[in-house]
C-alpha positions as CSV (number, residue, x, y, z in Angstrom):
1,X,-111.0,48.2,-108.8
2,X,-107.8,48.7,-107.0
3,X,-108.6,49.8,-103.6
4,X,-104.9,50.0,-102.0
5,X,-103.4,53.6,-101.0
6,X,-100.5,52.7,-103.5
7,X,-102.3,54.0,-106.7
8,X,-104.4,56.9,-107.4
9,X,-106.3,58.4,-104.6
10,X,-109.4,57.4,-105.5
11,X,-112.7,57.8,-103.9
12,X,-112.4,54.8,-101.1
13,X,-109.1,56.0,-100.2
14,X,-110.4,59.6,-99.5
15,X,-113.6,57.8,-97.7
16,X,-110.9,56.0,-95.9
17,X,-109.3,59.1,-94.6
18,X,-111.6,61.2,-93.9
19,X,-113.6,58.2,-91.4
20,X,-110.2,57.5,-89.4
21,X,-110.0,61.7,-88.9
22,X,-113.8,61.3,-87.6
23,X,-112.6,58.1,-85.4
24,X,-109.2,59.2,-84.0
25,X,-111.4,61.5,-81.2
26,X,-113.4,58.6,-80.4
27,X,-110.6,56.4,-79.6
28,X,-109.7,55.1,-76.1
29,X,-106.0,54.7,-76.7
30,X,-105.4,57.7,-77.9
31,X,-107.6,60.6,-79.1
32,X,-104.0,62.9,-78.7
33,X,-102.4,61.5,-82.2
34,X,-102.7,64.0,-85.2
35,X,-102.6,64.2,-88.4
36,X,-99.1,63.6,-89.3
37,X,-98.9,60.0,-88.5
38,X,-101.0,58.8,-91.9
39,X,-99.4,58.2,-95.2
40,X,-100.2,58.0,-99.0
41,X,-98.4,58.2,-101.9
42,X,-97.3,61.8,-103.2
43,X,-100.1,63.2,-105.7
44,X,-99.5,65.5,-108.4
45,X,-100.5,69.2,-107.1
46,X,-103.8,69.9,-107.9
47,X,-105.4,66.5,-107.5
48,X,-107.8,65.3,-104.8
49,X,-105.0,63.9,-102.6
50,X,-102.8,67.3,-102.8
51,X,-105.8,68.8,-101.4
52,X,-106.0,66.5,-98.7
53,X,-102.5,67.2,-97.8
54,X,-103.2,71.1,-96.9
55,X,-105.1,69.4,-94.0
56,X,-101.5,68.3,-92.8
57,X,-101.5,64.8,-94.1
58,X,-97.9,63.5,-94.7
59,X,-97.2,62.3,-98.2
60,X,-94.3,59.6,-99.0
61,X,-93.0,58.3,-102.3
62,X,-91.4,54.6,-102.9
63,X,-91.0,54.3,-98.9
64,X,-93.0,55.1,-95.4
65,X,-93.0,58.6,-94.5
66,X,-90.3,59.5,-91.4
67,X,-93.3,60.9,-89.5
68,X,-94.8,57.6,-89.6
69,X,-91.7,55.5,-89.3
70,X,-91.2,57.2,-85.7
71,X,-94.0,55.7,-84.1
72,X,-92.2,52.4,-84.2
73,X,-88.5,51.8,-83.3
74,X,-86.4,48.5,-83.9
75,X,-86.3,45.7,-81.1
76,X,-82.9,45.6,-79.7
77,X,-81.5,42.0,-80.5
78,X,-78.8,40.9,-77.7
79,X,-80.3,38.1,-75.3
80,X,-79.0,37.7,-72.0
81,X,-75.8,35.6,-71.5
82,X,-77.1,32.4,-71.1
83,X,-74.5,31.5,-68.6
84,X,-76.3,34.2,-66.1
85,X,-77.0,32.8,-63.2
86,X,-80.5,34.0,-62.9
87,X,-81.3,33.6,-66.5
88,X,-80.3,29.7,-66.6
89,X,-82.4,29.1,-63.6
90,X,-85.4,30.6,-65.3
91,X,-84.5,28.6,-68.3
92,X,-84.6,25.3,-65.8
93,X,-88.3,26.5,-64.1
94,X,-89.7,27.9,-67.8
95,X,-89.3,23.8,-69.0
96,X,-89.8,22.0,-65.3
97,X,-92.7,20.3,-65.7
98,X,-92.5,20.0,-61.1
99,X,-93.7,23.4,-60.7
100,X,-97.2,21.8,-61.9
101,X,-100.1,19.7,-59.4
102,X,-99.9,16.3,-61.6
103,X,-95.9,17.2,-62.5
104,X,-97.2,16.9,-66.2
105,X,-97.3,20.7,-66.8
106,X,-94.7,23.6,-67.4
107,X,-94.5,27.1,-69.0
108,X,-93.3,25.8,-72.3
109,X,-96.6,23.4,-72.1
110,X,-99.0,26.9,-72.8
111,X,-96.2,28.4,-74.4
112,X,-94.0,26.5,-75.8
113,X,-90.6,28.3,-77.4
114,X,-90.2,26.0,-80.5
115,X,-93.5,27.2,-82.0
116,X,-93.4,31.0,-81.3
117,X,-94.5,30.6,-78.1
118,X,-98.2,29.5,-78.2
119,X,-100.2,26.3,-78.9
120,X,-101.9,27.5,-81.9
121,X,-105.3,26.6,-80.4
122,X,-108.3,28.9,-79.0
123,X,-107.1,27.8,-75.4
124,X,-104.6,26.0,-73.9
125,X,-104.8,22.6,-71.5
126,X,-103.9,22.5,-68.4
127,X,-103.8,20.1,-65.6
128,X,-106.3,17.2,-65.6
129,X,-107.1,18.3,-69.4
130,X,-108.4,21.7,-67.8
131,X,-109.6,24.4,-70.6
132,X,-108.1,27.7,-70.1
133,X,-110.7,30.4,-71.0
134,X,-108.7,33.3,-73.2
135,X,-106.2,32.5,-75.8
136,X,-102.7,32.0,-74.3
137,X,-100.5,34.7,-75.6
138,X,-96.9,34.4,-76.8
139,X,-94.2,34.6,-74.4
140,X,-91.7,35.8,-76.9
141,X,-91.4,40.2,-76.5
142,X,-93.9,39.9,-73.9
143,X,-91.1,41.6,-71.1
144,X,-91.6,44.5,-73.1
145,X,-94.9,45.4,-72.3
146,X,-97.0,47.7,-70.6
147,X,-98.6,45.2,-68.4
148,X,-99.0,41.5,-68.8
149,X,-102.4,38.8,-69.2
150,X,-105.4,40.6,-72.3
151,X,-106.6,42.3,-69.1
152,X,-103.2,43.9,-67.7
153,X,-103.8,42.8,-63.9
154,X,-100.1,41.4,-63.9
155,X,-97.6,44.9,-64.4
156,X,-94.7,42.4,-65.1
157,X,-93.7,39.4,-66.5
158,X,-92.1,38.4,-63.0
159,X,-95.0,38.6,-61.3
160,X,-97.1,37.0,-64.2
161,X,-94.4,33.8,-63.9
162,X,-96.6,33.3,-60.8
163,X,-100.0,33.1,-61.4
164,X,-100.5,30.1,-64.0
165,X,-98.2,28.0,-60.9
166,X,-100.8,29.1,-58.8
167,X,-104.0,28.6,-60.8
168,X,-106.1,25.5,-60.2
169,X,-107.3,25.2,-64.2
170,X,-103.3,26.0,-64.9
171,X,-100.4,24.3,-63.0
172,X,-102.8,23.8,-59.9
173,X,-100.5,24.3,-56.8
174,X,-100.2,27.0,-54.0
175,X,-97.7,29.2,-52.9
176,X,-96.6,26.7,-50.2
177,X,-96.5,23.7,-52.4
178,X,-94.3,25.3,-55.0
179,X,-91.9,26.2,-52.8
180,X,-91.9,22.8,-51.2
181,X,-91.4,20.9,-54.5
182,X,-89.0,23.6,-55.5
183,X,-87.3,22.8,-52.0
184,X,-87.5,18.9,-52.3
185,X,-85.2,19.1,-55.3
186,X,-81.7,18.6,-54.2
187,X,-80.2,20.4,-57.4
188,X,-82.5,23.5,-57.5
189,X,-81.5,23.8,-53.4
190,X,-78.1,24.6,-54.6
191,X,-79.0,26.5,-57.7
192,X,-81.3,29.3,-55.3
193,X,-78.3,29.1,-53.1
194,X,-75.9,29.8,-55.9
195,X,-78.3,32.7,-57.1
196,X,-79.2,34.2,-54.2
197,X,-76.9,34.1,-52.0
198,X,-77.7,36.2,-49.3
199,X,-81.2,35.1,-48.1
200,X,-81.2,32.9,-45.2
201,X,-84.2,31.3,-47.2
202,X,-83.6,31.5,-51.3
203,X,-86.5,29.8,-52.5
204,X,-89.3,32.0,-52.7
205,X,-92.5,32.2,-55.0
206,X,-90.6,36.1,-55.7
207,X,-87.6,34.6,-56.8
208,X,-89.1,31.9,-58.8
209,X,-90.8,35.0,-60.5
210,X,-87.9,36.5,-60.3
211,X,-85.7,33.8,-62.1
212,X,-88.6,32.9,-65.0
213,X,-88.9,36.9,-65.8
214,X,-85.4,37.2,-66.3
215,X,-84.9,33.9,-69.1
216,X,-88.1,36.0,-70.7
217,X,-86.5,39.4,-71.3
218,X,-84.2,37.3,-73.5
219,X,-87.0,35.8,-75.7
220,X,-86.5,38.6,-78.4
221,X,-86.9,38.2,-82.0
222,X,-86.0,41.2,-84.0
223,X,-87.1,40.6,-87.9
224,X,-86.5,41.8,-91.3
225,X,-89.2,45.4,-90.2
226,X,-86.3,46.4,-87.8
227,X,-83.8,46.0,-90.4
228,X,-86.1,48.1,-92.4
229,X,-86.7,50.8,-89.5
230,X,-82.6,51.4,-89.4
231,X,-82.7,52.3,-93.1
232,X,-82.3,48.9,-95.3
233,X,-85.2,50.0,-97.6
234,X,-84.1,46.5,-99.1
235,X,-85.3,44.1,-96.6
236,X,-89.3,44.5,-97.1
237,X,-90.9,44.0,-100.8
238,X,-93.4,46.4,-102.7
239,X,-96.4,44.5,-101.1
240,X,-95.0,44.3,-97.7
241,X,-94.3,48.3,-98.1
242,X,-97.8,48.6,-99.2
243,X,-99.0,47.0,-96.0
244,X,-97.1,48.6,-93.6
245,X,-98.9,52.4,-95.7
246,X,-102.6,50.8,-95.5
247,X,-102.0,50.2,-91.5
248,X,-101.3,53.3,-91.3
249,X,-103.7,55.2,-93.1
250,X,-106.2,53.2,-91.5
251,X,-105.3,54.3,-88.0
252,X,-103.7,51.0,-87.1
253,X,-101.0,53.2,-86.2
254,X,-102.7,54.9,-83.0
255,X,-103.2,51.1,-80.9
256,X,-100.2,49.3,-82.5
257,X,-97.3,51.1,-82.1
258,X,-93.7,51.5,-80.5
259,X,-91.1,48.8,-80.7
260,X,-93.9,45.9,-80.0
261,X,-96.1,47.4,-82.7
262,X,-98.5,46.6,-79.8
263,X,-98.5,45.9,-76.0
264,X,-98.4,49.8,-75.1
265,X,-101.6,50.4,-74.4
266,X,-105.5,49.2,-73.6
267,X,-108.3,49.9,-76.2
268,X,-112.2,48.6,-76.0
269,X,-112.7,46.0,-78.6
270,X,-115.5,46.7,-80.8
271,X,-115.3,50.5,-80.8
272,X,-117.1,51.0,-84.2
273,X,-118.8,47.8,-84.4
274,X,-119.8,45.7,-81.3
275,X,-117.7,42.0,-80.4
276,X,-119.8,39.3,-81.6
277,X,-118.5,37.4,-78.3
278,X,-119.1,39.9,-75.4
279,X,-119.3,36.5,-72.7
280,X,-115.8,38.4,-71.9
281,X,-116.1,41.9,-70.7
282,X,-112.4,41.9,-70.5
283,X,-110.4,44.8,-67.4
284,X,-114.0,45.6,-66.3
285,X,-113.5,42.0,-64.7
286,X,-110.9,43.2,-62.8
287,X,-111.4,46.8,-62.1
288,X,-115.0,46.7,-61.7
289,X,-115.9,50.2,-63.9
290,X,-118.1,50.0,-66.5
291,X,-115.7,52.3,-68.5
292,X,-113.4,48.9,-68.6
293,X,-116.5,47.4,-70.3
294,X,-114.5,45.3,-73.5
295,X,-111.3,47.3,-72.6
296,X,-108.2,44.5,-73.5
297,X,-104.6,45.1,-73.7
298,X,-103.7,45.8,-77.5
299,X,-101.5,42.9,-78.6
300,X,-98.3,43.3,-80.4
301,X,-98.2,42.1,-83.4
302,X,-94.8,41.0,-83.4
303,X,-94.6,36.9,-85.3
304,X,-98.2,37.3,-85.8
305,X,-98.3,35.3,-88.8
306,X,-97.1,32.5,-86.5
307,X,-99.4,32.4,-83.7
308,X,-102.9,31.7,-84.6
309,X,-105.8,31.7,-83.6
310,X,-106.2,35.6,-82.6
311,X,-107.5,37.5,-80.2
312,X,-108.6,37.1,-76.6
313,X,-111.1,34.6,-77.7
314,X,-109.4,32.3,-79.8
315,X,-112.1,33.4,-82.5
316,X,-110.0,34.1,-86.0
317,X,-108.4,30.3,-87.6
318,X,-105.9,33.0,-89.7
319,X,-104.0,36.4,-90.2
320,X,-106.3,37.7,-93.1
321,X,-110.0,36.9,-91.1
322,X,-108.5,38.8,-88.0
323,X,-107.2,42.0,-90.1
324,X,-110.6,41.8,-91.8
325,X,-112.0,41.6,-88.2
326,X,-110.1,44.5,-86.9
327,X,-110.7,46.5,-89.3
328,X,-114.4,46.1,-89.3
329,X,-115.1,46.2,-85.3
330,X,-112.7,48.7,-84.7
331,X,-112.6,51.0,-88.2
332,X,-116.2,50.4,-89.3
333,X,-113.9,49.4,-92.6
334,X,-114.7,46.8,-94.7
335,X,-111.2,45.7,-96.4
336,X,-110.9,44.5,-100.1
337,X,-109.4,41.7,-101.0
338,X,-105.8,43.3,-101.8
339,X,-106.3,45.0,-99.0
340,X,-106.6,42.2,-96.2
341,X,-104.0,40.9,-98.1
342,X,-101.2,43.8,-98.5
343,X,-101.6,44.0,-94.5
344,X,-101.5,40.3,-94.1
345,X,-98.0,40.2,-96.2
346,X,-96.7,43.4,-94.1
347,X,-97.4,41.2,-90.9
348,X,-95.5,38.5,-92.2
349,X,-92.5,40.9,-92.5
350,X,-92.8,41.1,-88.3
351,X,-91.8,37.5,-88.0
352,X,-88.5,37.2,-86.6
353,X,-86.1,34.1,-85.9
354,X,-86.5,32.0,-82.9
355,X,-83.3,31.8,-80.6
356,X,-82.9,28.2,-81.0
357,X,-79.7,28.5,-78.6
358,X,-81.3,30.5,-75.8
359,X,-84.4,28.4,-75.9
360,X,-82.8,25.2,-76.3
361,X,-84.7,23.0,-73.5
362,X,-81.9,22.8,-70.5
363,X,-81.6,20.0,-68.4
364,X,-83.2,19.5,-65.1
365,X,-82.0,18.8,-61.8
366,X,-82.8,15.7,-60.4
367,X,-85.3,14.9,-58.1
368,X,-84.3,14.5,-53.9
């Protein structure tokens, strides 16, 4: 049996609907989002579906509904200059390798640009073949967020830039030791000086942060959903189109949304069904309130089909187990097989190209 929204409105699609409309209320991102936002295919009047619609359900043909389409908007694609100032000496810090304990271990080591910005295992390694202990996000979009780290206790990337330097299972150094191995390099003395030129003392853990933040507002990589978002119906295919209607009328739509399709919001993992892996108890580690229990920041979902494994935990090997997953723990929906995968080929339309020029490893001042 077909199960997708893209045919008749059969009985599992109305099943579908009528569980998100129960959900939406109970949902910790949101429980303000109507209606309006879901989207089928347009019914003949009469039928089961054109009765569904008097409830104010939006109906599209060939392409996405406008109502649905405005939850998202495209990602702006201009990169900063690469000759800025700021942004080259971010560039320099991102790759340097001496920001690190053992000098083994930079940025690009966790999250490394050439491969969409993550290691493609559970956790990364850091110094002295240290485990991490949550999946290391992507880098790329990541400025754009509402906060950064799955538990939002860094607001910016800037300040983020800091704390892997700084942790002992990470990079392993201290404020003080950064800033002296920063200041032993005779190049990087003149580059602070060059970039901020009116501090008496330039080279700061802040402007460090500072300088790393800005090369990362440039990692940006619009793909072929934005060129679909400003009106070239042409640049995603029948399944991809189906996709991007099943995520919606699923309720997708509520967590992942905006220019991210994530990274706006936190949610509780496991909202219908409980987290197999509750060993993490996510913002309730930081906060301390039991209403933070299994609260994480929603991901975006932008080159998703290029950063596996997902989630916090490392815990889905690919796209279509995690859709599965999600839908599951936070739906109580089980997903066909067409399904998974009409989601899993809308996904791959969020891939976008990597910036091979404004990523292209720089070259590093010499030591002394």
């Amino acid at each position: 049996m077909n199960t997708r929204f893209s045919g008749p409105f059969n009985t599992r699609a109305a099943a579908l609907v009528a569980s998100l409309l129960l959900v939406l209320p109970d949902f910790g991102c949101s429980s303000s989002v109507d209606s309006e936002v879901m989207v089928v295919d347009a019914q003949p009047a009469g039928s089961a579906a054109a009765a569904v619609s008097t409830a104010g359900i939006a109906f599209s043909t060939e392409e996405l509904s406008p109502r649905v389409l405005r939850r998202f908007a495209p990602l702006d694609s201009p990169a900063p200059s690469a000759s800025n100032a700021l942004t080259a000496l971010g560039r320099q810090l991102y790759y340097d390798p001496r920001l690190s304990k053992t000098g083994e271990i930079s940025c690009n080591s966790c999250h490394p640009l050439a491969t969409y910005g993550t290691t493609r295992t559970a956790v990364s390694t850091g110094i002295n073949g240290r485990k991490g202990v949550r999946n290391a996000p992507t880098t790329y979009n990541a400025a754009g967020h509402f906060a950064q780290l799955w538990d939002g206790r860094s607001p910016s990337v800037e300040k983020q830039a800091i704390m892997p330097i700084e942790n002992q299972d990470e990079m392993g150094m201290t404020a003080i030791e950064v800033v002296d191995a920063i200041k032993g390099i005779g190049g990087y003395r003149d580059e602070f000086a060059r970039t901020f030129p009116g501090d008496a003392s330039p080279i700061t853990t802040e402007h460090i942060g500072a300088a790393i933040g800005a090369f990362e507002h440039g990692l940006v990589t619009p793909a072929r959903w934005d060129r679909y978002l400003r009106g070239d119906t042409h640049a995603l295919n029948a399944q991809e189109k189906a996709g991007a209607k099943l995520f919606a009328n699923l309720g997708c739509i509520v967590c992942h949304t905006g220019p991210y399709v994530g990274g706006s919001m936190f949610e509780r993992l496991g909202a219908r069904v409980p987290w197999p892996n509750g060993s993490d108890r996510g913002r309730r580690q930081v906060t301390g309130l039991a209403a933070d229990d299994m609260v994480f920041k929603v991901p975006s979902l932008r080159n998703v089909a290029m950063t596996a494994p997902y989630f916090h935990d490392g815990s889905a090997q690919t796209l279509n187990s995690a859709v599965r997953l999600m839908a599951l723990h936070q739906l109580g929906v089980e997903l066909e097989d067409d399904e998974a995968n009409d989601l899993e080929a809308w996904l791959g339309a969020l891939t976008g190209d990597i910036p091979l020029g404004y990523v292209a490893p720089p070259v590093l001042p010499p030591g002394a």
